[in-house]
C-alpha positions as CSV (number, residue, x, y, z in Angstrom):
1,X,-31.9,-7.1,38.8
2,X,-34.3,-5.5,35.9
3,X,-33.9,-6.9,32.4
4,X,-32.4,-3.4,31.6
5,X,-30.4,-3.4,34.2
6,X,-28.9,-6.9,33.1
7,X,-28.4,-5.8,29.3
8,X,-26.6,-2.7,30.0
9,X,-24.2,-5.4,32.5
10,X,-24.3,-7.5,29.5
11,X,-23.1,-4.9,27.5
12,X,-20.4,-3.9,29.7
13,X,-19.0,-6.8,30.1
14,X,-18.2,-7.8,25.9
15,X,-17.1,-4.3,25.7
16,X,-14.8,-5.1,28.6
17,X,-14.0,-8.2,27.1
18,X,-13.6,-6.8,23.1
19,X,-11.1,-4.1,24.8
20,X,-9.3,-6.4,26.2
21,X,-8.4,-8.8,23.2
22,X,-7.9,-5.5,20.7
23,X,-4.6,-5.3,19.2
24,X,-2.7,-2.6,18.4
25,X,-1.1,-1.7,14.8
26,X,2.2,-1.1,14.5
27,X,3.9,0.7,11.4
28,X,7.6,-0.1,11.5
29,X,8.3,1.5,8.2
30,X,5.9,2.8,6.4
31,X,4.2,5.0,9.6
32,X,0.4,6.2,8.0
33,X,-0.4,3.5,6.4
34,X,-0.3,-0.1,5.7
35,X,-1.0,-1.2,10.0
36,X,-0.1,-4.8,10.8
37,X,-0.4,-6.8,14.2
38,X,2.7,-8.2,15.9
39,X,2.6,-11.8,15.6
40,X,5.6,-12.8,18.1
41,X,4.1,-16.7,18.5
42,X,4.7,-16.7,14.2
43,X,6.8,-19.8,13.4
44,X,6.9,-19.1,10.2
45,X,9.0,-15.9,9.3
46,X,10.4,-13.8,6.6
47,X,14.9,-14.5,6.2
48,X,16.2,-11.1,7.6
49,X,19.4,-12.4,5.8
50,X,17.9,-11.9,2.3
51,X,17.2,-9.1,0.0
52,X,13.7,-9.2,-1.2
53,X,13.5,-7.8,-4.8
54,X,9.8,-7.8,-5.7
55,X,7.7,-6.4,-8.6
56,X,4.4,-5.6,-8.0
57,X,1.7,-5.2,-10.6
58,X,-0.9,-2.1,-9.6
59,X,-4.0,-2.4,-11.5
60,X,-7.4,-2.3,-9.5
61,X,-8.4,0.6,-8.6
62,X,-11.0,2.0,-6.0
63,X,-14.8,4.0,-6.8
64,X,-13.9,6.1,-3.4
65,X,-11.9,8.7,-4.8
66,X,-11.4,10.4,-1.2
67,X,-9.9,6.6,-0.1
68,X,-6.5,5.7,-0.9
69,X,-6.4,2.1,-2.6
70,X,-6.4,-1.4,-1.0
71,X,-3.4,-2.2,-3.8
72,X,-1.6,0.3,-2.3
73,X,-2.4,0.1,1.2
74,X,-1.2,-3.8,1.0
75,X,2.1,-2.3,-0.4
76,X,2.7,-0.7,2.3
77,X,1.5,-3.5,4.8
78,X,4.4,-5.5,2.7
79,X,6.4,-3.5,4.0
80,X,5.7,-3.3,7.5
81,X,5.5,-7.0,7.7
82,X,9.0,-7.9,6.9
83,X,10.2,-5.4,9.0
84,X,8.3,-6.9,12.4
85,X,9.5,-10.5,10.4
86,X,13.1,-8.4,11.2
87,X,14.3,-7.7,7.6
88,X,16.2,-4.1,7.5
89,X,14.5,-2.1,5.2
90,X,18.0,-2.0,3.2
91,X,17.5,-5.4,2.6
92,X,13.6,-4.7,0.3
93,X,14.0,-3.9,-3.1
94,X,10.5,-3.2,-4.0
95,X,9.1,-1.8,-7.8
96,X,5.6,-0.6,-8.5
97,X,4.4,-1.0,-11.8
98,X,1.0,0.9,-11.7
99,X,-1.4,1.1,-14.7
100,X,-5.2,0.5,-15.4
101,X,-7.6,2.2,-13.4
102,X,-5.3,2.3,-11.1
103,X,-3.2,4.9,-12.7
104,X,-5.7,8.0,-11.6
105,X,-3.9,7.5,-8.2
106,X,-0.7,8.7,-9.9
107,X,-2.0,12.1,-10.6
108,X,-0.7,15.3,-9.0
109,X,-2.8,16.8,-6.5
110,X,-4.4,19.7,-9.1
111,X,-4.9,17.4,-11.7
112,X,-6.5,14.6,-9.3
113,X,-8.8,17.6,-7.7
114,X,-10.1,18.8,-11.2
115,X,-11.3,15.3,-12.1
116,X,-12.8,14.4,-8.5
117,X,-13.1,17.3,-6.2
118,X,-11.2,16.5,-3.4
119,X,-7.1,15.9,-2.9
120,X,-5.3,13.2,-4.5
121,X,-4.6,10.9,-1.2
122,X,-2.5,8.5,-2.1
123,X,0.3,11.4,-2.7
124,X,1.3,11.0,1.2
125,X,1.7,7.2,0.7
126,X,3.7,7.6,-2.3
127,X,5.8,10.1,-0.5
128,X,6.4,7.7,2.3
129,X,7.0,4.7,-0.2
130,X,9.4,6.5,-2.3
131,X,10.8,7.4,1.5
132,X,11.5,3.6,1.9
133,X,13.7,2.9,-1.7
134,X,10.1,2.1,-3.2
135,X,10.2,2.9,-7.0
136,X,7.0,4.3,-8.7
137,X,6.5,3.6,-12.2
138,X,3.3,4.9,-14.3
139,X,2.7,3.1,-17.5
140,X,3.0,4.8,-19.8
141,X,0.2,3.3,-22.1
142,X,-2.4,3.3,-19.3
143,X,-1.4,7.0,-19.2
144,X,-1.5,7.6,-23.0
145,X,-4.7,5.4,-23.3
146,X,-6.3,7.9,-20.8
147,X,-5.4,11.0,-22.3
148,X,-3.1,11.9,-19.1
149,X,-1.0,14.3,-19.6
150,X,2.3,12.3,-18.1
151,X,3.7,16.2,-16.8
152,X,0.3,16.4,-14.0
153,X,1.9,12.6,-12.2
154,X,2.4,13.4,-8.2
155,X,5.9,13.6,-6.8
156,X,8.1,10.4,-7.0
157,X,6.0,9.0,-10.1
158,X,8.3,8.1,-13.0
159,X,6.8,6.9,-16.1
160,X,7.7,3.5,-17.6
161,X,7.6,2.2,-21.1
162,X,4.7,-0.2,-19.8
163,X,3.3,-2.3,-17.2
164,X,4.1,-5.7,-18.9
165,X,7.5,-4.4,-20.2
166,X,8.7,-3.2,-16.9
167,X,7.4,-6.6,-14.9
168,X,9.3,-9.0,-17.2
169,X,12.5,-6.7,-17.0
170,X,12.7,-7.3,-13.2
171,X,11.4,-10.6,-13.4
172,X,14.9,-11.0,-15.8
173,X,16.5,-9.6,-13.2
174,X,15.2,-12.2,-10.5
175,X,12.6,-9.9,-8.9
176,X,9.5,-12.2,-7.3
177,X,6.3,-10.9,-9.1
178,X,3.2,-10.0,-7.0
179,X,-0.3,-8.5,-8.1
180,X,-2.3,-6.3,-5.8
């Protein structure tokens, strides 16, 4: 056998082997976005008994404007992940607070196009989120600070007083508190 001929085997045979071991993302709520892995062999698992509230604080934002946000994708992977773990998604109670740079992602789609050029694209996720009982919240001073007019937000995207005012509310009202 040449050397070639043993590379391109070589080759084959991780490819083979990579293929094999791939896993497949699943999307049990939240369908485009947010992928996970199934985990059956998990010991540890979410309560499909209990209602998660949760209160998550949005800030980071992303330099691709044609990319939809890590913060957001990992919302959605939330999501997804206490579904497999078996919790109805009746039973997630889940509040975005979204502010700092990351509040350019709550722009309607003309708006978003003007200042970058392409289409907003994180107005499908927030469609799917708000799909799920997710609810949006812009802060208001992130908005004001920015000189967005708080008329141009996407679909589903209610303003709030603030970030900080709107976490300690459901905090009060026994939400856990996450930052993505």
């Amino acid at each position: 056998m040449t050397n070639l001929n043993k590379y391109l085997f070589a080759f084959a045979a991780l490819l083979i082997v990579n293929i094999g071991f791939s896993q497949e993302k699943i999307n049990p709520i939240i369908k485009g976005y947010g992928g996970i892995i199934d985990a059956p062999f998990a010991v540890e698992k979410p309560d499909p008994k209990l209602e998660y509230k949760i209160v998550i604080d949005i800030a980071t934002g992303d330099a691709d404007p044609k990319a939809v946000m890590y913060s957001l994708e990992n919302v959605a992977r939330l999501l997804n992940l206490h579904a497999m773990g078996g919790v109805p998604a009746k039973n997630m109670k889940v509040v975005l607070a979204i502010h700092g740079q990351a509040i350019w992602s709550t722009l309607d789609n003309d708006t978003y196009r003007a200042k970058y050029g392409v289409d907003n694209p994180h107005i499908p996720l927030f469609k799917e989120l708000e799909g799920a009982g997710v609810k949006l919240f812009a802060c208001s001073q992130s908005i004001l600070g920015r000189d967005i007019d708080h008329t141009k937000l996407a679909p589903g995207i209610k303003v709030a007083t603030s970030m900080l005012s709107t976490l300690t509310t459901y905090q009060l009202k026994g939400y856990a508190a996450l930052k993505f």
